[in-house]
PATI-883633 format. One line per 2 residues: number of its first residue (from 0); their letters; for each residue x, y, z of N, C-alpha, C. Coordinates in pm, whole numbers. Layout:
! residues N
NUM) A) X/Y/Z/X/Y/Z/X/Y/Z ~ ...
END
This chain:
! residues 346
0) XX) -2711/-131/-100/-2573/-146/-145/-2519/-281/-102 ~ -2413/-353/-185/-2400/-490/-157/-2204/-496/-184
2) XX) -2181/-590/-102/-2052/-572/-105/-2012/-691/-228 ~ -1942/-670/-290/-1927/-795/-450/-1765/-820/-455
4) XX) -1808/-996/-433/-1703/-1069/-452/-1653/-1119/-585 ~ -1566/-1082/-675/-1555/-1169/-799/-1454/-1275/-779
6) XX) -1427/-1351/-796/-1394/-1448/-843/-1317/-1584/-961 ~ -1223/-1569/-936/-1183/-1709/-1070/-1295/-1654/-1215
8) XX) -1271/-1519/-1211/-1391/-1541/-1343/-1307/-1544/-1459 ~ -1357/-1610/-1516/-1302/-1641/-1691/-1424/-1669/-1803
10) XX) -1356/-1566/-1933/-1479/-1549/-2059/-1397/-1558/-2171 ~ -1436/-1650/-2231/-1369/-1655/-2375/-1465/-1642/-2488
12) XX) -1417/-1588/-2576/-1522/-1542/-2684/-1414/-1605/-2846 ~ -1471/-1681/-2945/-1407/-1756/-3040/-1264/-1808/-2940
14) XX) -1283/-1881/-2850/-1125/-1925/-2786/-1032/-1822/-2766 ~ -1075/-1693/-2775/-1004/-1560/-2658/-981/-1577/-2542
16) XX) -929/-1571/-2507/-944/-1545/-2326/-991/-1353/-2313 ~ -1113/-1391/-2319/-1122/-1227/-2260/-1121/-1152/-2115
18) XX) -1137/-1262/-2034/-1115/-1240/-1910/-1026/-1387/-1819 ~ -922/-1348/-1751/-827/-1462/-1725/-803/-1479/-1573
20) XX) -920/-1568/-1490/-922/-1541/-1346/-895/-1444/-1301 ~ -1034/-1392/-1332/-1062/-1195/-1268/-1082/-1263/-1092
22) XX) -1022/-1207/-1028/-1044/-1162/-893/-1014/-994/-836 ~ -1133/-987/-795/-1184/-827/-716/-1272/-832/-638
24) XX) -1232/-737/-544/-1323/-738/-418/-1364/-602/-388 ~ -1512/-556/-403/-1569/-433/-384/-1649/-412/-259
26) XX) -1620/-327/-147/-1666/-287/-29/-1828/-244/-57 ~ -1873/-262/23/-2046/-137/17/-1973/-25/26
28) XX) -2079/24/-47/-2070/162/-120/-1943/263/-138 ~ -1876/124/-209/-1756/186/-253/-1769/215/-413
30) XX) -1727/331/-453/-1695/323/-610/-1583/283/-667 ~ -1591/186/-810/-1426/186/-834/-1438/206/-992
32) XX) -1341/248/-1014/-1310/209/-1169/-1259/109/-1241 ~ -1345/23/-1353/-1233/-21/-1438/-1171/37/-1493
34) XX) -1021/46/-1507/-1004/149/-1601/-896/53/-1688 ~ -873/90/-1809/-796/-5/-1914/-819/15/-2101
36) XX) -743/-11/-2175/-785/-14/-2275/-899/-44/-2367 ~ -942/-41/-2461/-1055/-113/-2523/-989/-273/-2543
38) XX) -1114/-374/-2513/-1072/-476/-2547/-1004/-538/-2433 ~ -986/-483/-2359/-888/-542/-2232/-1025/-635/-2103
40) XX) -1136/-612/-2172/-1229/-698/-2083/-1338/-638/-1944 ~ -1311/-492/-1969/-1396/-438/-1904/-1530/-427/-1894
42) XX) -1599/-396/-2030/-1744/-429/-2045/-1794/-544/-2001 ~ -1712/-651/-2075/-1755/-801/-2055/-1777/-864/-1894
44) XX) -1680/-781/-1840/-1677/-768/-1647/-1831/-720/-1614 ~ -1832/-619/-1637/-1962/-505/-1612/-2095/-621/-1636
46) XX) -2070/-690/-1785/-2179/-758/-1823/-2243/-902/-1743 ~ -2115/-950/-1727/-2095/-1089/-1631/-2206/-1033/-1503
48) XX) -2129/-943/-1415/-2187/-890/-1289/-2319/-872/-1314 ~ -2396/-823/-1434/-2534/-776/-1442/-2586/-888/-1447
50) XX) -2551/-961/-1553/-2586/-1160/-1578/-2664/-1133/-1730 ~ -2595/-986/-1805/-2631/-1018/-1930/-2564/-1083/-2028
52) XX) -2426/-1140/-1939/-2291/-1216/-2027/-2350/-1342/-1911 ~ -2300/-1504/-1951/-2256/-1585/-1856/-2081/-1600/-1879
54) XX) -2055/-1635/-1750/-1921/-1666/-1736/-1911/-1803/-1794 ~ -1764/-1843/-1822/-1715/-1949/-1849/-1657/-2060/-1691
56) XX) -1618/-1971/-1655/-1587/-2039/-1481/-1563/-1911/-1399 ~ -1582/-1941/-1273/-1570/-1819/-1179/-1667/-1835/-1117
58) XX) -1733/-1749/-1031/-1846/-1678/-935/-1817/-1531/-882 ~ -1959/-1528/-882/-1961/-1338/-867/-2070/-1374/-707
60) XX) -2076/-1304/-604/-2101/-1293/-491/-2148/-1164/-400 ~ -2267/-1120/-489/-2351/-995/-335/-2373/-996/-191
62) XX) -2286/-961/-134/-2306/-1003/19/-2269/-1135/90 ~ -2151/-1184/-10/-2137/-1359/37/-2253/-1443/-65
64) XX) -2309/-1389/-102/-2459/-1512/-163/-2428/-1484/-304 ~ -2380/-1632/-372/-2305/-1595/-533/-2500/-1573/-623
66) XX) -2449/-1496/-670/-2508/-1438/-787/-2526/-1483/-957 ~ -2399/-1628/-973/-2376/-1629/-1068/-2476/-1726/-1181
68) XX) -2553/-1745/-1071/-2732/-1824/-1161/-2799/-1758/-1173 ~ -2831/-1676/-1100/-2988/-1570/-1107/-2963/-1514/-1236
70) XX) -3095/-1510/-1263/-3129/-1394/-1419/-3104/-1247/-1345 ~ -3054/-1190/-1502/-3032/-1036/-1443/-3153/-956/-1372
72) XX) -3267/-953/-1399/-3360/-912/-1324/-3379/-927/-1145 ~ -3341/-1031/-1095/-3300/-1060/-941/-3169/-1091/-870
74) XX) -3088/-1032/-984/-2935/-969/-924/-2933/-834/-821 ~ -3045/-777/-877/-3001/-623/-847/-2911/-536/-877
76) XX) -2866/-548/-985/-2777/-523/-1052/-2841/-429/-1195 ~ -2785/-343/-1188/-2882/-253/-1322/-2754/-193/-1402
78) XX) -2726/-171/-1525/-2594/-171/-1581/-2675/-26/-1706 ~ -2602/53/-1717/-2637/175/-1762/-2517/195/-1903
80) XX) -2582/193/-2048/-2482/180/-2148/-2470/333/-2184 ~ -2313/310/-2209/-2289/481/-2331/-2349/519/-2422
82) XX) -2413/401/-2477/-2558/495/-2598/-2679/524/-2516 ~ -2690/498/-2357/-2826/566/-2341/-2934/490/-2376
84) XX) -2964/459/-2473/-3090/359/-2487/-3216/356/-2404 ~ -3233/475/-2448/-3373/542/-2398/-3534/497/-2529
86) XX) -3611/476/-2467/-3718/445/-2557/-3758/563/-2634 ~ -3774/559/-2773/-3841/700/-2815/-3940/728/-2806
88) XX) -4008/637/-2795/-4139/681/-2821/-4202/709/-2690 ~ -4140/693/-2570/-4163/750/-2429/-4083/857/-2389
90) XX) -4184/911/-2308/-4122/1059/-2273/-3967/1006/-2131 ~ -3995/1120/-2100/-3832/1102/-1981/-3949/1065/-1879
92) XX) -4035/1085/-1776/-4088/1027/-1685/-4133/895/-1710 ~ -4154/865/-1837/-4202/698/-1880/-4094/665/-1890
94) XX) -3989/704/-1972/-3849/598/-1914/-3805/563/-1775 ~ -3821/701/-1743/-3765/636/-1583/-3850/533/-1500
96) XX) -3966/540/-1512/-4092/499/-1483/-4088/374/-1495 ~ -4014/311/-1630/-4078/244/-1652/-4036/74/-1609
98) XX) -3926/77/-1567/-3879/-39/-1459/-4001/-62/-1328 ~ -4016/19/-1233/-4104/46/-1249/-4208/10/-1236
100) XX) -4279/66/-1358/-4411/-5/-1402/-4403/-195/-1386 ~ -4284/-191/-1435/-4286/-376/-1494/-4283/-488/-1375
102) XX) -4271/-342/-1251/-4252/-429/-1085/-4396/-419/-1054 ~ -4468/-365/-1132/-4625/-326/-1059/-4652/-284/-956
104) XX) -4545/-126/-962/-4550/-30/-863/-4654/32/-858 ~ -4746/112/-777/-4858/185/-786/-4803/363/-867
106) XX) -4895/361/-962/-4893/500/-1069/-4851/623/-950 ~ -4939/628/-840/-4887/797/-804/-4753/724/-687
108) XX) -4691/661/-702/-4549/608/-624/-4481/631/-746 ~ -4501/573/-840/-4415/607/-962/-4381/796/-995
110) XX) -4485/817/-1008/-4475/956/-974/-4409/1025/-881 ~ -4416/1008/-788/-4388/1063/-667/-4155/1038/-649
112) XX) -4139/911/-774/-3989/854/-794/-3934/918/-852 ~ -3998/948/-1000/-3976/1041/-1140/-3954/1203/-1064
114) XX) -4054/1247/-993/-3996/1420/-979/-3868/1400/-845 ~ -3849/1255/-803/-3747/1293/-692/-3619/1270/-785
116) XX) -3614/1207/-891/-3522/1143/-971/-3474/1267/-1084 ~ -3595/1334/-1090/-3574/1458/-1201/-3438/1572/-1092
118) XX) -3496/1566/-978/-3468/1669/-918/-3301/1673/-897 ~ -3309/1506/-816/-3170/1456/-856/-3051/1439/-966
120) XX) -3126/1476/-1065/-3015/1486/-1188/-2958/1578/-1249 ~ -3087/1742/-1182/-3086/1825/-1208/-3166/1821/-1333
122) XX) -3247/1778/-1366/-3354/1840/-1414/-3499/1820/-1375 ~ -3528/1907/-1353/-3681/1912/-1265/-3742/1982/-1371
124) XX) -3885/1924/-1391/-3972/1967/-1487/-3916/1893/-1655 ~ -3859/1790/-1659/-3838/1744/-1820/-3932/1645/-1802
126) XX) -4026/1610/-1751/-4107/1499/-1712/-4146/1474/-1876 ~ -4211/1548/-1966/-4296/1500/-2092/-4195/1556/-2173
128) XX) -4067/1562/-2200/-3984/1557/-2302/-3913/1418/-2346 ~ -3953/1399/-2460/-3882/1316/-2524/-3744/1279/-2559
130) XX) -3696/1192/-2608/-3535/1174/-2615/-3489/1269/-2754 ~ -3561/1296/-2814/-3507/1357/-2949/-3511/1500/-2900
132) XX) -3589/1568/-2821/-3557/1715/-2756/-3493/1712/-2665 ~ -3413/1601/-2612/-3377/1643/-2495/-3173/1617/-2576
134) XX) -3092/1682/-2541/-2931/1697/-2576/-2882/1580/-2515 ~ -2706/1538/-2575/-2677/1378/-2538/-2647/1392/-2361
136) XX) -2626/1541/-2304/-2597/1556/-2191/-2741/1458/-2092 ~ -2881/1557/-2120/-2941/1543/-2082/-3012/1392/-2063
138) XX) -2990/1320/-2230/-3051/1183/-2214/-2973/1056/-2143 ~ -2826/1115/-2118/-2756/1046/-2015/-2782/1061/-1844
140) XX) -2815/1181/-1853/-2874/1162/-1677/-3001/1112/-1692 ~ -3102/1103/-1786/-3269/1048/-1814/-3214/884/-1757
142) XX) -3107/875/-1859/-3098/702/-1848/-3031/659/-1694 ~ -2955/721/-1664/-2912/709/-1513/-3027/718/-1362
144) XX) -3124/788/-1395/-3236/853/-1361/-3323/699/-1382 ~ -3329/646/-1444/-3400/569/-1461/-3335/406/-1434
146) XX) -3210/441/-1425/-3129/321/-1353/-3164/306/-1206 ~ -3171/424/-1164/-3180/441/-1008/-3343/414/-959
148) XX) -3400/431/-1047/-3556/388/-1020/-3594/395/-887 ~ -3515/161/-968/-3576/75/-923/-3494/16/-784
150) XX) -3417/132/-733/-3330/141/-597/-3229/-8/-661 ~ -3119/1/-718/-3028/-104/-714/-2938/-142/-599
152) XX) -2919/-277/-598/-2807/-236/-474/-2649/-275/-511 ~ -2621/-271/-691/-2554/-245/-766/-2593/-143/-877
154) XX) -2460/-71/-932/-2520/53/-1021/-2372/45/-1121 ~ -2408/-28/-1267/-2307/-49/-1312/-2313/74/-1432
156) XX) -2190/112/-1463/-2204/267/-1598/-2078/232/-1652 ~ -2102/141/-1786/-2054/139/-1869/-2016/292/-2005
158) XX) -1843/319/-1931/-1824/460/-2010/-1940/541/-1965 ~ -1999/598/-1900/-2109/646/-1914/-2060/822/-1931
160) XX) -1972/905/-1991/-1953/1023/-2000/-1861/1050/-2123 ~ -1863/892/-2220/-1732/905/-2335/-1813/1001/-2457
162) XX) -1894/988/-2461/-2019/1012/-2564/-2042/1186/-2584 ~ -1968/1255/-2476/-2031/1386/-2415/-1884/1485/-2465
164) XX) -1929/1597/-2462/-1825/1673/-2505/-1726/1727/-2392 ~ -1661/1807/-2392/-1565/1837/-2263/-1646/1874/-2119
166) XX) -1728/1959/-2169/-1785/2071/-2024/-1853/1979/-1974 ~ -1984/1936/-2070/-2076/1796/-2032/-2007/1716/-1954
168) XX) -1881/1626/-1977/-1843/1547/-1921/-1812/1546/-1791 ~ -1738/1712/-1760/-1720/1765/-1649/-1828/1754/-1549
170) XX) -1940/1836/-1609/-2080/1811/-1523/-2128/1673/-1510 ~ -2084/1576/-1556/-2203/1434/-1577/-2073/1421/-1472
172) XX) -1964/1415/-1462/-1879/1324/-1391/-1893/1355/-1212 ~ -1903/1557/-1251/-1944/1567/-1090/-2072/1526/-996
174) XX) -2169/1495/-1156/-2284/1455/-1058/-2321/1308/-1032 ~ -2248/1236/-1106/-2210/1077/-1056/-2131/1091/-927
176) XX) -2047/1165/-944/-1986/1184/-782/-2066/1214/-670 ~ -2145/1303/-694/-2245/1383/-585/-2418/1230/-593
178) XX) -2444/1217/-676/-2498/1108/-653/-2433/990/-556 ~ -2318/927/-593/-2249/825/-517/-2241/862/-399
180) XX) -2196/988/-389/-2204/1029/-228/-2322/1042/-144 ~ -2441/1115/-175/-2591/1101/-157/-2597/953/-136
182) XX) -2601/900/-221/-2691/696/-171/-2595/611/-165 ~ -2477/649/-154/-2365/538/-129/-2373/412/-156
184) XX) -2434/429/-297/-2425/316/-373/-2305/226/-428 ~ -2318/84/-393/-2222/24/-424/-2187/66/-651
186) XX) -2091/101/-677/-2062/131/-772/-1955/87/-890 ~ -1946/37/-971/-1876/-8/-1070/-1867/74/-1214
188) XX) -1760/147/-1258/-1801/213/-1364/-1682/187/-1485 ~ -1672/170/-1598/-1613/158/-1702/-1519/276/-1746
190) XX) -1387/288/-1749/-1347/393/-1861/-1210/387/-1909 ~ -1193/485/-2029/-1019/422/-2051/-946/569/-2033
192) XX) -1064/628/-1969/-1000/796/-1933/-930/782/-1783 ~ -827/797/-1726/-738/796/-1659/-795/880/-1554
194) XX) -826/1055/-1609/-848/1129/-1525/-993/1128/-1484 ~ -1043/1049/-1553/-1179/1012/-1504/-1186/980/-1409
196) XX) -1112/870/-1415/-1089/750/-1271/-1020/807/-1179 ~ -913/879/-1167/-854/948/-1049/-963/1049/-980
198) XX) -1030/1148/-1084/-1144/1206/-989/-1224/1147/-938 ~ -1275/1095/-1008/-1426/1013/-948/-1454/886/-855
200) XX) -1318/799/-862/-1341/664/-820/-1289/661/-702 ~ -1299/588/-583/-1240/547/-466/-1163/493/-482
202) XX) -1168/378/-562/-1037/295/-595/-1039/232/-753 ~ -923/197/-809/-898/213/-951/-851/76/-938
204) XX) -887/19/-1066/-837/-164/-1115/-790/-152/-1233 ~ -684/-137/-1261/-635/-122/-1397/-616/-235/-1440
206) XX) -663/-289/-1588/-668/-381/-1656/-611/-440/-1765 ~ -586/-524/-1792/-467/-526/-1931/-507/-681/-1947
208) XX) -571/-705/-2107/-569/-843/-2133/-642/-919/-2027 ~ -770/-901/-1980/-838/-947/-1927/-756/-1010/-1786
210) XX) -647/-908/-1737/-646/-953/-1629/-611/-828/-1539 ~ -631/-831/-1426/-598/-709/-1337/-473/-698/-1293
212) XX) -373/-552/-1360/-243/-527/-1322/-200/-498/-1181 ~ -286/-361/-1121/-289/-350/-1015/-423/-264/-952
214) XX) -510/-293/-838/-587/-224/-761/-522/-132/-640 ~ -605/-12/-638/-566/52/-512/-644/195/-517
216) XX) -606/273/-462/-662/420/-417/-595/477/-516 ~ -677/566/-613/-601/659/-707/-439/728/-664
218) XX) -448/793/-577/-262/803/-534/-191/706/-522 ~ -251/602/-466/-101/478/-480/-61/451/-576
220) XX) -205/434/-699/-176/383/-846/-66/515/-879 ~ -139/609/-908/-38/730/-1005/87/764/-894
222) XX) 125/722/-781/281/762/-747/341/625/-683 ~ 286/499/-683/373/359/-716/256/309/-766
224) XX) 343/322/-860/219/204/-998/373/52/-956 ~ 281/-40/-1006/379/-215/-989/458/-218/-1149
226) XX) 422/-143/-1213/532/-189/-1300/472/-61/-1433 ~ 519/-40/-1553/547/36/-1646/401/79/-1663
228) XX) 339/-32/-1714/204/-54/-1793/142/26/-1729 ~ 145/31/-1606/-7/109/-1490/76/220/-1503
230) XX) 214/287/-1496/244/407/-1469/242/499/-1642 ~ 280/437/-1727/230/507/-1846/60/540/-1827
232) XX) -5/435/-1773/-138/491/-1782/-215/618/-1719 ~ -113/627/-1651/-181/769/-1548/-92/868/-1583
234) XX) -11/862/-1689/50/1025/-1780/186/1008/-1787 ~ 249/1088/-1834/423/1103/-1854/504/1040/-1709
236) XX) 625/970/-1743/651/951/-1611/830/937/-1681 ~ 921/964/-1573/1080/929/-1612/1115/789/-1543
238) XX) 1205/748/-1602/1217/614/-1621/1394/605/-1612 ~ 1455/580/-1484/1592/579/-1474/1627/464/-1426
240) XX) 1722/403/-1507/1763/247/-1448/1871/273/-1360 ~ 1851/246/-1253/1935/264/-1153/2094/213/-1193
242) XX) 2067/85/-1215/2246/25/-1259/2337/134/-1401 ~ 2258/210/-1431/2280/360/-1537/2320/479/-1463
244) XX) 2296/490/-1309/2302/563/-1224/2485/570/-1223 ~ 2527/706/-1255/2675/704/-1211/2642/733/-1077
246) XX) 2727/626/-1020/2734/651/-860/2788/757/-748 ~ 2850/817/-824/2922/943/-742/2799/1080/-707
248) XX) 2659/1067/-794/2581/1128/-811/2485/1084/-663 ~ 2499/980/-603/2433/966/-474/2485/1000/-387
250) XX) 2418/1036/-277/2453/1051/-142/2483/951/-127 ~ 2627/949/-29/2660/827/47/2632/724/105
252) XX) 2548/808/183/2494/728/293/2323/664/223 ~ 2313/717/49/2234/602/20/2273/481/-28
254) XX) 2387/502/-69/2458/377/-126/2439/237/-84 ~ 2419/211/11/2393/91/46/2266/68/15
256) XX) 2142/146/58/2026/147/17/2003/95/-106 ~ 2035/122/-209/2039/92/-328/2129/-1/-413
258) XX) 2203/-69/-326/2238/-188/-378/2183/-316/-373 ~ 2052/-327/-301/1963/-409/-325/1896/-375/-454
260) XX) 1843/-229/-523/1808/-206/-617/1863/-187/-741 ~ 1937/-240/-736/2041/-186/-853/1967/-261/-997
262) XX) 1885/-361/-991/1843/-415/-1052/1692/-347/-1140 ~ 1636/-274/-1058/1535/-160/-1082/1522/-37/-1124
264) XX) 1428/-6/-1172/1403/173/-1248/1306/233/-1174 ~ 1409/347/-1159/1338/421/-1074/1256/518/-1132
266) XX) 1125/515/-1141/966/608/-1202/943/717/-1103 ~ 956/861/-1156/930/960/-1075/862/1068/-1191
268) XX) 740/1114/-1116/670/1219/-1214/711/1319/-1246 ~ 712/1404/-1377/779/1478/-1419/780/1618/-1337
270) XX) 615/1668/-1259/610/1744/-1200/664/1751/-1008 ~ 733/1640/-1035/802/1581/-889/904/1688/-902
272) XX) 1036/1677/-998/1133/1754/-1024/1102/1886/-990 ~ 1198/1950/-951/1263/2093/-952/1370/2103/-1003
274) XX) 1393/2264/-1071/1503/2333/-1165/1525/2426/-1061 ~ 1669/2412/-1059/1768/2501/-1005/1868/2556/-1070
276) XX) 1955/2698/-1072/2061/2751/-1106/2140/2703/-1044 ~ 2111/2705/-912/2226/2642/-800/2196/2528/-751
278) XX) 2317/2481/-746/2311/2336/-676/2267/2334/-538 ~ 2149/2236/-525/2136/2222/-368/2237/2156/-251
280) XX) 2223/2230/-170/2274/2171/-54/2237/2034/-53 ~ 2374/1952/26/2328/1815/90/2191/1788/120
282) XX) 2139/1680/77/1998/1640/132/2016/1458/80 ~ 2034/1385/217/1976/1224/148/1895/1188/83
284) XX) 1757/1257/116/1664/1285/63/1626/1346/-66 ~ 1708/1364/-137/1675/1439/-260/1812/1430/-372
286) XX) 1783/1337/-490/1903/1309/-576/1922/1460/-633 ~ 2041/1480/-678/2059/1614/-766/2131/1531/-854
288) XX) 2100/1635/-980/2147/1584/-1104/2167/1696/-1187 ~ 2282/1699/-1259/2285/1825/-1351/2270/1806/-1495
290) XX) 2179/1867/-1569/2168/1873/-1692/2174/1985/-1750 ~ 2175/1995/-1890/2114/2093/-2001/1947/2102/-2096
292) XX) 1940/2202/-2037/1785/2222/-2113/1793/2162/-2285 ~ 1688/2058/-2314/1679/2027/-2423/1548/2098/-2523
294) XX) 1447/2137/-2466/1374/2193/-2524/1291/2233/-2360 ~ 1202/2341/-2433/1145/2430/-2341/969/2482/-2418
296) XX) 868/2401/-2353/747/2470/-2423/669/2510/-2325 ~ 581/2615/-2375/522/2706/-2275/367/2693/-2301
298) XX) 311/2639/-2154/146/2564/-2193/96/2657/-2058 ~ 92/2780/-2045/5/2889/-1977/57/2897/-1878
300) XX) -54/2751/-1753/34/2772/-1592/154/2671/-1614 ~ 159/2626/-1689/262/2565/-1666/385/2531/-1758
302) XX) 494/2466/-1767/632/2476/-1835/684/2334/-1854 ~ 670/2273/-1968/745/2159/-2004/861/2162/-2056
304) XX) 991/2100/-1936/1061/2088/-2006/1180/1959/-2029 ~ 1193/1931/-2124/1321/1829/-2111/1468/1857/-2125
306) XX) 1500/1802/-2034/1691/1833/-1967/1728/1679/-1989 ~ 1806/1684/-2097/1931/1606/-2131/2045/1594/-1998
308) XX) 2020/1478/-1952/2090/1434/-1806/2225/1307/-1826 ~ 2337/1356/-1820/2425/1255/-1911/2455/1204/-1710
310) XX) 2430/1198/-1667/2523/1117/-1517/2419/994/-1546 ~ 2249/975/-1627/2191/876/-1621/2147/842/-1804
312) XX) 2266/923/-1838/2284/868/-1965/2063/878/-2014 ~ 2088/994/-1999/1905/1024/-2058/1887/1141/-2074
314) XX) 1739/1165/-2078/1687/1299/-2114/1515/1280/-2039 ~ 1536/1354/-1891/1415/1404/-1839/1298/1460/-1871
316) XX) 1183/1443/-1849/1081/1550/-1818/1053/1598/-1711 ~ 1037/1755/-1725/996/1807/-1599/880/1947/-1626
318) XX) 776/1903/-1527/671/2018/-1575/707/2109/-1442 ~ 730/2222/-1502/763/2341/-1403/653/2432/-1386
320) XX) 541/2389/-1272/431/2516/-1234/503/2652/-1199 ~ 590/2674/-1125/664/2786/-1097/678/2891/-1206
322) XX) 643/2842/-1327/732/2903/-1438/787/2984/-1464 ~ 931/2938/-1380/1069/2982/-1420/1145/2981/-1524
324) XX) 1200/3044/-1580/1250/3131/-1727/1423/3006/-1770 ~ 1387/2934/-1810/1534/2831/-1834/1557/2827/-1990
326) XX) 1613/2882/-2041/1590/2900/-2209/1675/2771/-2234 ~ 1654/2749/-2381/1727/2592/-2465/1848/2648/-2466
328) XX) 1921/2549/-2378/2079/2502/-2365/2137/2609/-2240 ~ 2049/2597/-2146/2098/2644/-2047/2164/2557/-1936
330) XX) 2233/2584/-1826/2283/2473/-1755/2178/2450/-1610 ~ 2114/2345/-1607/2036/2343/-1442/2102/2242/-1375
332) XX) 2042/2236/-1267/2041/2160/-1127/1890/2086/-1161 ~ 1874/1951/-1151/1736/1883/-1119/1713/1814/-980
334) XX) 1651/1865/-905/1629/1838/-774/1514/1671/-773 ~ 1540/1521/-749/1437/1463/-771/1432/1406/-620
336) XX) 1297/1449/-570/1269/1366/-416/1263/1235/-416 ~ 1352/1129/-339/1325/995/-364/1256/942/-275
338) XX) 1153/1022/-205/1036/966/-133/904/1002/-198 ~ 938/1016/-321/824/1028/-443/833/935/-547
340) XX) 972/876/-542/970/759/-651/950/634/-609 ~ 891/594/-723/906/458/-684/966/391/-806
342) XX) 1013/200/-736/1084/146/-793/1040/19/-887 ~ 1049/12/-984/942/-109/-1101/1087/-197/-1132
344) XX) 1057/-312/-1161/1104/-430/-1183/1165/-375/-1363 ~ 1271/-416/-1361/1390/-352/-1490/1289/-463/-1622
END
């Protein structure tokens, strides 16, 4: 595992800027996510690091020692695509094998890689199945299986679970997890699935236009994201401009607090809120706000609903796990903790 420095990197493709002085810094055997739109420069990242893209300017750095000359073969760097790209005409132990082979490993060592690699993916015994019998679940752990061979001390997975249907994905995602944890491989992985990245990754780089919005630990991102862009990305969020705030609606003694902010919107998750009949007691700690139920839908464990809030001149979301019974056009109390919000630039 290798700790990777990026760098001032920049890639332009027809005079794009597809990547715009990328700087990131990845620990040993840390996992992170790119996570970001299509087009926003993630692959092209993934590709740079392997050295199947060259950069335009920048440096990339394993352990302090830049990387950004070597051919991809003595990077150590092995990059794993969403189509899989498995050979057909070789079985699953010759794919995995077959990196491999091309190091002029000895045949029963190769062997001896393939049933530890089968075992690891959870499948033991597919040794002489081919890619056309084997399901898209299965030929994605073959190809991962065969990433890991050749022991990387980078392990890049481009999307590697977009391709797969719901349950599959579930399983491929827990066993990239349970792998990462086993060899604490330094890790880099691609996706524009949100909840991907909150389960799986240590830390998340959200991306926009080839440049990085904000890095951090999945909770910092989804409960202070730096500004709109990163907090739409991790799901529904309310959006109250403070200077919209009728003021009689604060505690007093926050008032001062918030006249440095008056300039800011305050982002709090919908499942932050609580619904009340009754108004809560005093708490600094906790804005109350009274609205009327605007609509009310019912999704099993849980209760979406939006309350039309005229003191902030809006209309809330709030997902109610409790699910408590508030029919359309009833009168509530919205309880919002303001040591759950955070504050984004207006």
């Amino acid at each position: 595992m290798s700790r990777i420095e990026i760098k001032n990197l920049t890639k332009k493709f027809d005079s794009k800027n597809i990547l715009k002085d990328l700087n990131l810094n990845i620990e040993q055997g840390e996992m992170v996510a790119l996570l970001g739109p299509s087009g926003c420069g993630k692959t092209t990242t993934l590709k740079i690091i392997s050295g199947l893209l060259d950069a335009d300017q920048g440096d990339i750095k394993f352990d302090g020692k830049s990387v950004i000359d070597l051919p991809t073969e003595k990077r150590g760097a092995v990059l794993v695509f969403q189509e899989y790209l498995l050979f057909p005409h070789l079985n699953a132990a010759e794919n995995i094998a077959f990196g491999l082979k091309m190091q002029g490993v000895d045949k029963s060592i190769r062997k001896n890689r393939v049933e530890e690699l089968l075992e690891l993916v959870n499948l033991p015994g597919y040794q002489s199945r081919y890619p056309y019998e084997l399901s898209g679940g299965q030929q994605q752990r073959i190809a991962l299986a065969r990433a890991l061979a050749v022991h990387p001390k980078v392990l890049l997975l481009d999307e590697p679970i977009s391709n797969l249907d719901a349950n599959l994905r579930e399983e491929m995602r827990d066993l990239i997890r349970k792998i990462h944890e086993e060899k604490q491989m330094t890790t880099i992985f691609v996706t524009h699935d949100r909840e991907e990245a909150l389960l799986v990754a240590d830390k998340i780089a959200v991306m926009k236009d080839g440049n990085l919005e904000q890095v951090g630990i999945p909770e910092e991102l989804y409960r202070n994201p730096v500004n709109r862009y990163v907090a739409d990305f991790f799901g529904q969020a309310n959006y109250i401009k403070i200077s919209q705030i009728n003021k009689d609606v604060f505690p007093a003694d926050k008032m001062r607090e918030y006249k440095h902010k008056k300039n800011k919107i305050l982002m709090l998750r919908p499942e932050f809120i609580h619904l009340s009949k009754e108004k809560l007691e005093y708490n600094k700690n906790i804005l109350v706000l009274k609205g009327e139920i605007e609509k009310r839908s019912y999704a099993g464990e849980r209760i979406y609903y939006q309350v039309k809030v005229n003191a902030v001149n809006s209309s809330l979301r709030v997902i109610d796990f409790k699910l408590s019974s508030y029919d359309q056009g009833s009168t509530v109390y919205l309880e919002l903790p303001l040591n759950k919000a955070a504050y984004l630039e207006n």
